[in-house]
C-alpha positions as CSV (number, residue, x, y, z in Angstrom):
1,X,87.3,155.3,114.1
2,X,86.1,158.5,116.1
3,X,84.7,160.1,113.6
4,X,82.1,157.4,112.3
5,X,84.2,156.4,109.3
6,X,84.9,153.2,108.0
7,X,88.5,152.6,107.0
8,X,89.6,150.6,104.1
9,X,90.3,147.5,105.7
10,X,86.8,147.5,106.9
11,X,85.5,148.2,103.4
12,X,87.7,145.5,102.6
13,X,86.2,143.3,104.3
14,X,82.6,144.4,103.8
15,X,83.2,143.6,100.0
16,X,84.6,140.4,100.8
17,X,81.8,138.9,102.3
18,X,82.4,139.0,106.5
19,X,79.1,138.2,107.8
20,X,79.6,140.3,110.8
21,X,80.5,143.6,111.5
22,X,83.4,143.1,114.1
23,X,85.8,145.0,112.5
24,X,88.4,143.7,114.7
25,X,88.8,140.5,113.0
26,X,88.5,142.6,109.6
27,X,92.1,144.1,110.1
28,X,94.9,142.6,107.8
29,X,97.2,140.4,110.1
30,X,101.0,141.6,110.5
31,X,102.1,139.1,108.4
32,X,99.3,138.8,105.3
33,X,99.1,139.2,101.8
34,X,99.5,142.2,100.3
35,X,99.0,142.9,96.9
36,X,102.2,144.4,95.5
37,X,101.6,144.5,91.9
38,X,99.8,148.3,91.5
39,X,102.8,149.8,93.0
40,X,104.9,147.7,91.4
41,X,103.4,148.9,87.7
42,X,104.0,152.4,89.5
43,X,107.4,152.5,89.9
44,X,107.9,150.7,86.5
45,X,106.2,153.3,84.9
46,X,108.2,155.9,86.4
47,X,111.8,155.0,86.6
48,X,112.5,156.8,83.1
49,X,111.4,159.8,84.8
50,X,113.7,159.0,88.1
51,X,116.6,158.6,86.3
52,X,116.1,161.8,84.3
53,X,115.6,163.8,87.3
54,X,119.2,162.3,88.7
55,X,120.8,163.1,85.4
56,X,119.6,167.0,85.0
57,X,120.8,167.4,88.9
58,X,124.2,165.6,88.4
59,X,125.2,166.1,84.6
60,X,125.7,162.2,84.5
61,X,124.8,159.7,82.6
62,X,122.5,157.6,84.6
63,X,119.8,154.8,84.4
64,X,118.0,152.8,86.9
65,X,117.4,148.6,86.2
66,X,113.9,147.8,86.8
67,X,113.5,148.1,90.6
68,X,112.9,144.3,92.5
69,X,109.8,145.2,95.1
70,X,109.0,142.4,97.8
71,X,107.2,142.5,101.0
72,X,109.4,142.3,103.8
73,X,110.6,142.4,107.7
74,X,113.2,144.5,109.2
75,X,115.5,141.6,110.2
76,X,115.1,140.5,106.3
77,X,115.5,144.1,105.1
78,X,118.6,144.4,107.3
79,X,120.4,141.6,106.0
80,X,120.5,143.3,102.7
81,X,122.4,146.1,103.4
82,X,126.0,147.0,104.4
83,X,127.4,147.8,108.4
84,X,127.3,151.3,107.3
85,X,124.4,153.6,105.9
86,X,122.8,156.9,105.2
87,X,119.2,157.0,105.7
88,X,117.0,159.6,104.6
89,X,113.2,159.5,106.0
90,X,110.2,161.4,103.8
91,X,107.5,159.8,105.5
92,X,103.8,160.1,103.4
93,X,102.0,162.8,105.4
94,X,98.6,163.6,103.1
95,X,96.4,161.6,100.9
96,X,98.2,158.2,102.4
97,X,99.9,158.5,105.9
98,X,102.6,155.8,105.7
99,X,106.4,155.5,106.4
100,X,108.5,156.1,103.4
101,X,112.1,156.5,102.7
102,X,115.2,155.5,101.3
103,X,118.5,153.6,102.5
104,X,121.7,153.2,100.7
105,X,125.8,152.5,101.6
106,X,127.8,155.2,102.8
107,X,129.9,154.8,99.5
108,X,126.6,155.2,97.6
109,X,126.1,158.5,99.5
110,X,129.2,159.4,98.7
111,X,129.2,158.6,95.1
112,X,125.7,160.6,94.8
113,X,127.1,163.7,96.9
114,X,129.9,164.0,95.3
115,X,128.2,164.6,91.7
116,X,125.4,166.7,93.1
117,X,128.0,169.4,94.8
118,X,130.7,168.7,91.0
119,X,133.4,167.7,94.2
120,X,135.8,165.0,94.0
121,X,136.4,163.2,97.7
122,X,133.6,164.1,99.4
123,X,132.8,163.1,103.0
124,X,129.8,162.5,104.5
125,X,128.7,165.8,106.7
126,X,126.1,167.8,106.7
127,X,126.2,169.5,103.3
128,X,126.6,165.5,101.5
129,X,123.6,164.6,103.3
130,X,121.6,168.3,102.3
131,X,122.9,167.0,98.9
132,X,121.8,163.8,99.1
133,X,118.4,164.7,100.3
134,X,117.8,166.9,97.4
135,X,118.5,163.9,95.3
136,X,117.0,161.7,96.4
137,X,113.4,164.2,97.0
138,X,113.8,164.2,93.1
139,X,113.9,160.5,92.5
140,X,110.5,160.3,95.0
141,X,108.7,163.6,93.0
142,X,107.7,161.3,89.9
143,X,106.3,158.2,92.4
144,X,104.7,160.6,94.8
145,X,103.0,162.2,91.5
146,X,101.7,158.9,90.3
147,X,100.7,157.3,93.4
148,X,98.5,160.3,93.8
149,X,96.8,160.2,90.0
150,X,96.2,156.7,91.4
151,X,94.6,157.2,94.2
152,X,93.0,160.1,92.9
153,X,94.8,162.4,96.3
154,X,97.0,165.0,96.8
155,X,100.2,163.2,98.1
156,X,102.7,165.2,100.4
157,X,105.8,163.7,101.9
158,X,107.8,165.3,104.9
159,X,110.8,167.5,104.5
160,X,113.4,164.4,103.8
161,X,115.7,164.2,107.2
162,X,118.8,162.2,106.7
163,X,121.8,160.5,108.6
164,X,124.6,158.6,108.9
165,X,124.0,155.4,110.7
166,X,125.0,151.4,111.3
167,X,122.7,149.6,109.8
168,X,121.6,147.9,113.1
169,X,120.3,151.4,114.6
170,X,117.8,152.7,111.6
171,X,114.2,153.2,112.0
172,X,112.3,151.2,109.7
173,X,108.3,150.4,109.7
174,X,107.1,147.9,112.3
175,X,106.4,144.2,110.9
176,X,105.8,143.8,107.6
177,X,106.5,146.8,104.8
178,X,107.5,147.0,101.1
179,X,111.1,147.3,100.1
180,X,112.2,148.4,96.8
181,X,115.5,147.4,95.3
182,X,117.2,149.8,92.6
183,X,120.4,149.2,91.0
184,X,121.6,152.8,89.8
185,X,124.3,152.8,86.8
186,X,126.1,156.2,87.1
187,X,128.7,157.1,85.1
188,X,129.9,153.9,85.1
189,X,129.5,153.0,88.8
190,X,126.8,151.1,89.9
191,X,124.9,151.9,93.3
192,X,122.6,150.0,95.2
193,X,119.7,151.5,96.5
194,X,117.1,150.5,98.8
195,X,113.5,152.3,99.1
196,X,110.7,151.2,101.6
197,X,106.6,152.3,101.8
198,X,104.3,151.5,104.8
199,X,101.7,148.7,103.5
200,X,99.6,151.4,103.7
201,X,100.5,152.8,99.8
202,X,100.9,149.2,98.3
203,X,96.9,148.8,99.7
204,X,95.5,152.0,98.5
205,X,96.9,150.9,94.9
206,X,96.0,147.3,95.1
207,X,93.5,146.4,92.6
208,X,89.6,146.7,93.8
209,X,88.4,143.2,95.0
210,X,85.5,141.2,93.6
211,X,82.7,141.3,95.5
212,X,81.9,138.7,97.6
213,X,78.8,136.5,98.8
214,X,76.7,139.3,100.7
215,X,77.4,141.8,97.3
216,X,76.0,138.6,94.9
217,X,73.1,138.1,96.5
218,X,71.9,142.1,96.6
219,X,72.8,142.3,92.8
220,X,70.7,139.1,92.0
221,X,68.0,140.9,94.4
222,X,68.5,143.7,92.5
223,X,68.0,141.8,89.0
224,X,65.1,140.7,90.0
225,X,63.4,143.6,91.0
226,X,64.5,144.8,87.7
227,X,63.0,141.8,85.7
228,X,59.8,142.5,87.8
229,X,59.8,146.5,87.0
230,X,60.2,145.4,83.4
231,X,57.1,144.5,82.2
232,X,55.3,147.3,84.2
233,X,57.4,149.7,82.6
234,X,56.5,148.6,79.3
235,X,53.1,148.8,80.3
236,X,53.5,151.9,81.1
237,X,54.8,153.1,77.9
238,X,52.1,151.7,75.8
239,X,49.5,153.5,77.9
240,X,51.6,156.8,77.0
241,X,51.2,155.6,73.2
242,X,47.7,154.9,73.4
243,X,47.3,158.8,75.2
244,X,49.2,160.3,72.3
245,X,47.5,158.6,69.3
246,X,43.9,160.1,71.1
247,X,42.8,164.1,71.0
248,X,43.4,165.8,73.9
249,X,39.6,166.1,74.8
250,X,39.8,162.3,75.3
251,X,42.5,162.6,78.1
252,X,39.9,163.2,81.1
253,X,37.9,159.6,80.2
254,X,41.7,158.4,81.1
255,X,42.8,160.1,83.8
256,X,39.2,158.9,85.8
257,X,39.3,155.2,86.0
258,X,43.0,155.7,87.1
259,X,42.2,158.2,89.8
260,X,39.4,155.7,91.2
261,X,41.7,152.8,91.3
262,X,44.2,154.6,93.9
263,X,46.5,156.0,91.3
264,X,47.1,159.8,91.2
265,X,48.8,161.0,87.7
266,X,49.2,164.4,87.6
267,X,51.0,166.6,85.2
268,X,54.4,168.0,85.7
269,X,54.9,171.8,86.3
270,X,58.1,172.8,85.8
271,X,59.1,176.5,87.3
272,X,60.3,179.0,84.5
273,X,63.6,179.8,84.4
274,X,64.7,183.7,84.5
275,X,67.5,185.1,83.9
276,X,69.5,187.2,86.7
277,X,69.9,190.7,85.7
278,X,73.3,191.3,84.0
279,X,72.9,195.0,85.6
280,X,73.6,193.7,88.9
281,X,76.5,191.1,87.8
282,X,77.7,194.8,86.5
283,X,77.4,196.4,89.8
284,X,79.0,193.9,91.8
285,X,82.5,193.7,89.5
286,X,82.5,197.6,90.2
287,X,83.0,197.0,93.6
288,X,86.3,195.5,92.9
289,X,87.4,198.2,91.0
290,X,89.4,200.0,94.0
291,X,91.0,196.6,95.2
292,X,94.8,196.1,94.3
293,X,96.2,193.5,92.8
294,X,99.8,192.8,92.1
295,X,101.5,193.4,89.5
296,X,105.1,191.9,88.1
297,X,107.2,191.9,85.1
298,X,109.5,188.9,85.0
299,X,112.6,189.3,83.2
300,X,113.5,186.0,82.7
301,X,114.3,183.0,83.8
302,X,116.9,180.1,84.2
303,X,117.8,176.8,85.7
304,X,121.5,176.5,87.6
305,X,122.9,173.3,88.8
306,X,122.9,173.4,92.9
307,X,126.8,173.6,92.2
308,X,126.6,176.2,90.0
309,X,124.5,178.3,92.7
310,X,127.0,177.4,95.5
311,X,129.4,178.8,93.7
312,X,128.3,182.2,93.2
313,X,129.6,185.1,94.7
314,X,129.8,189.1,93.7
315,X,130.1,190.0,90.1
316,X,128.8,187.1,88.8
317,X,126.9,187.4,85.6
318,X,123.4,184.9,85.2
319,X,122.3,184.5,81.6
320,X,118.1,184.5,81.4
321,X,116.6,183.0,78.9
322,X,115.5,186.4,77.6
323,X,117.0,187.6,74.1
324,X,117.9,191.1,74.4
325,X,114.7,193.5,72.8
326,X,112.9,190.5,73.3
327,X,109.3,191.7,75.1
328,X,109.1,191.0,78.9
329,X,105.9,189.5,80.8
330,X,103.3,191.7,82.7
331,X,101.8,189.8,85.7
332,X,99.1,190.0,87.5
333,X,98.6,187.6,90.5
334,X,101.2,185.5,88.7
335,X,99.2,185.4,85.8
336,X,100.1,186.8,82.8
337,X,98.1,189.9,81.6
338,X,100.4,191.5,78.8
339,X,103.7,191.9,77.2
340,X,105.6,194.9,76.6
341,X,109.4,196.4,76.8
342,X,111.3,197.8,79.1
343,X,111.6,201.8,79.5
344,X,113.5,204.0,82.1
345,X,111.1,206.8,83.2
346,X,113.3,209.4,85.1
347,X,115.5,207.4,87.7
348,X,112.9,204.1,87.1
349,X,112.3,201.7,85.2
350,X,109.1,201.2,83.3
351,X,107.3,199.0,80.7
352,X,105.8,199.6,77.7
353,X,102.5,197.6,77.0
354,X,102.9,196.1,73.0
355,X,100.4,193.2,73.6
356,X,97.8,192.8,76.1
357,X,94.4,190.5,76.4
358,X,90.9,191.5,76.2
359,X,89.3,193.3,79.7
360,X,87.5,190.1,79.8
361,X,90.0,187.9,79.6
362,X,92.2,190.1,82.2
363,X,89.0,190.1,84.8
364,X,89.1,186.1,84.4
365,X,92.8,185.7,85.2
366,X,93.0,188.2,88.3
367,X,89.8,185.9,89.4
């Protein structure tokens, strides 16, 4: 790598015991062993979540079978599906670079569409396949979020590009890659759908791998450097008994014969610790005094099916979640500061502060 690094094939191998360091010969062959089972337990773990994101988007009654994952090839992964599909790509971008996306029939597309938009006879165009997308970016939000506690990264995915396409003509990861097979139970209609990951994210969760040969031999080294620093420092701590049980006057008829013998003991001096002045921590929040900060009151909120927002037009009344007299929020850099109600002032609106945290606590959340 150009910048020095090692990547984690190379540490791989390190571990593994490769007496050499050609890393050439450390890189995982197209057609190797890759340990599924980490992101298999990760897509266990979150296809309660999946299927909960489906439901709130469609109003259905959905659940996902545990999903069947299996490394594969193109020509095998090809054989699986039908003439016609609808891919859409969301490649991992950040934290793992690998390519990622999902595949399923036409009639799946359709059947997912069509209760995303609340439309009966859908066909696939662009605004399906928007629908779609959106859909399916919900189903990837709980893996993506896992992979990443996993991994211990920040995981970011492309914006999802889909389309229409014979089976024969999709783009799909060179040589070997993960495919994942859900069965989807909507509303009494089951759907097939395919998901596939680069190798990349099935290594980066693999488990760690026991240390090989060259790691053995420096932790028996290291053991018995250990054994050997033992009995010295036990030596060592019965001559600090001996100094404590003697007066203090007796310390110099020590610290002599040590001196002579090559060994330098000196006392410790620690430097005393002062404390900054809290006058100047004082001056320097007064210089932000004249800075601005915004300020909001939020109203309320509310959540609207994509339907439900597609179908809005003039005159139509949203319902917050706000009872009416019910105090609003005060923000300050999206943080909230206060509560109070609303006022008209002349020809404007206002707020009247009823509840409002401490200066210090305020200074902390505009921070």
């Amino acid at each position: 790598m150009s910048d020095g690094s090692l990547s984690q094939d190379e540490i791989d191998a390190l571990l593994s015991g490769s007496g050499g360091m050609d890393f050439e010969s450390t890189a995982e062959p197209a057609g190797g062993d890759v340990d599924i089972s980490g992101l298999q337990s990760v897509l266990n773990e979150t296809i309660d979540a999946q299927a909960s994101n489906l439901s709130s988007l469609t109003s259905a009654s959905v659940s996902i079978d545990p999903p069947t994952v299996q490394v594969t090839d193109k020509e095998s992964f090809l054989s699986m599906l039908s003439d016609e599909v609808v891919v859409v790509a969301m490649d991992y971008n950040e934290g793992v670079a690998a390519d990622h996306g999902y595949v399923v029939s036409t009639d799946g597309a359709v059947s997912i569409a069509a209760a995303m938009m609340g439309l009966d006879g859908v066909e696939i165009d662009d605004a399906s396949i928007n629908a779609l997308q959106e859909a399916l970016s919900n189903l990837s939000g709980p893996v993506t979020t896992a992979v990443g506690d996993k991994v211990d990264e920040t995981i970011m995915t492309v914006a999802p590009e889909g389309q229409q396409s014979p089976k024969a003509m999709i783009t799909l990861p060179s040589g070997k890659f993960v495919a994942v097979t859900y069965t989807v139970n909507m509303d009494g209609s089951t759907i097939q759908l395919y998901e596939y990951f680069g190798l990349a994210v099935a290594r980066a969760l693999a488990p760690a791998p026991a240390a090989g040969n060259g790691l053995d031999d420096l932790m028996q080294n290291g053991g018995a450097q250990q054994g050997m620093q033992q009995p010295q420092m036990q030596q060592m701590g019965q001559m600090g008994q001996m100094q404590q049980g003697y007066p203090q006057q007796q310390m110099g008829g020590y610290q002599q014969p040590m001196q002579q013998g090559g060994l330098n003991v000196q006392s410790v001096q620690f430097p005393g610790l002062q404390q900054g002045p809290a006058q100047q921590e004082q001056g320097n929040i007064s210089l932000l005094m004249d800075v601005y900060m915004e300020m909001t009151v939020e109203l309320g909120r509310t959540r609207k099916l994509i339907r439900e927002i597609l179908g809005m037009g003039e005159g139509t009344i949203i319902e917050l979640d706000k009872l009416a007299g019910e105090p609003v929020d005060i923000l300050v850099n999206h943080k909230l500061i206060a509560k109070g109600e609303v006022v008209v002032i002349d020809e404007n609106f206002g707020v009247r502060v009823t509840e409002i945290v401490s200066p210090l606590e305020r200074m902390n959340n505009m921070t």
